[in-house]
N, C-alpha and C positions, 0 to 999 in steps of 0.2 A: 420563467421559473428556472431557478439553477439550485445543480445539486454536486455536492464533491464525495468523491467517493474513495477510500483509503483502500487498498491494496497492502499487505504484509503478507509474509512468509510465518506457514503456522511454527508455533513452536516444534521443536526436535528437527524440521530440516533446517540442512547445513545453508549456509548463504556466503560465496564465496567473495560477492560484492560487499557485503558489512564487514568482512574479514582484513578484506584490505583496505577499507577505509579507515576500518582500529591501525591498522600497521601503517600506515601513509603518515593519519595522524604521529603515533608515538615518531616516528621519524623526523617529522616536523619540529618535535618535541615540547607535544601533548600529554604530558604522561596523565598517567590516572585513568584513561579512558582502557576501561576492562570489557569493552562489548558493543557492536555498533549490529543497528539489525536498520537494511537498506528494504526502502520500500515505495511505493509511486502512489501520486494523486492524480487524480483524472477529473477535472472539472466538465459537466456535461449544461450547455443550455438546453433545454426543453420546451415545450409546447405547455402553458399554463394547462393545469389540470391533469397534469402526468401522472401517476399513481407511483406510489412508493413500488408497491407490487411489479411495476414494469420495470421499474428502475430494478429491482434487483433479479428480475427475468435478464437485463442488461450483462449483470454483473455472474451472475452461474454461468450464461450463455457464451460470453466472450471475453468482459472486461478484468475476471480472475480465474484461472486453474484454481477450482476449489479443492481439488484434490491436495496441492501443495501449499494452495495459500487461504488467509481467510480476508474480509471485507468489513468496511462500516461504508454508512450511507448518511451524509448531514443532507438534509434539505435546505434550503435558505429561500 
């Protein structure tokens, strides 16, 4: 069983890694781009029969600061 799990920064914190990939871009000369918000996928194989429930015991527990960030879970 695999599952991907999306990782972002909730809205209102700052992200200092989106900030410069807007400005790397416009210097490449990118223009238009008004906004880049940077954020990680974690692909996880499982043990068939995993529960979503633990998967996101996963995800509070280690795999996102929910304090700063929030999460989605696809199953496949």
């Amino acid at each position: 069983m695999k599952a991907r799990v999306h990782v972002m920064l909730k809205n209102g914190v700052l992200d200092p890694q989106g900030d410069a990939v807007r400005h790397a871009l416009g210097t490449l000369g990118f223009d238009g781009v008004n906004g880049v918000r940077q954020g990680k996928v974690i692909d996880l194989d499982l043990a068939d029969g995993t529960s979503e429930e633990t998967i996101r015991d996963m995800c509070e527990k280690l795999l996102a600061n929910t304090v700063i960030e929030s999460y989605s879970v696809e199953i496949a």
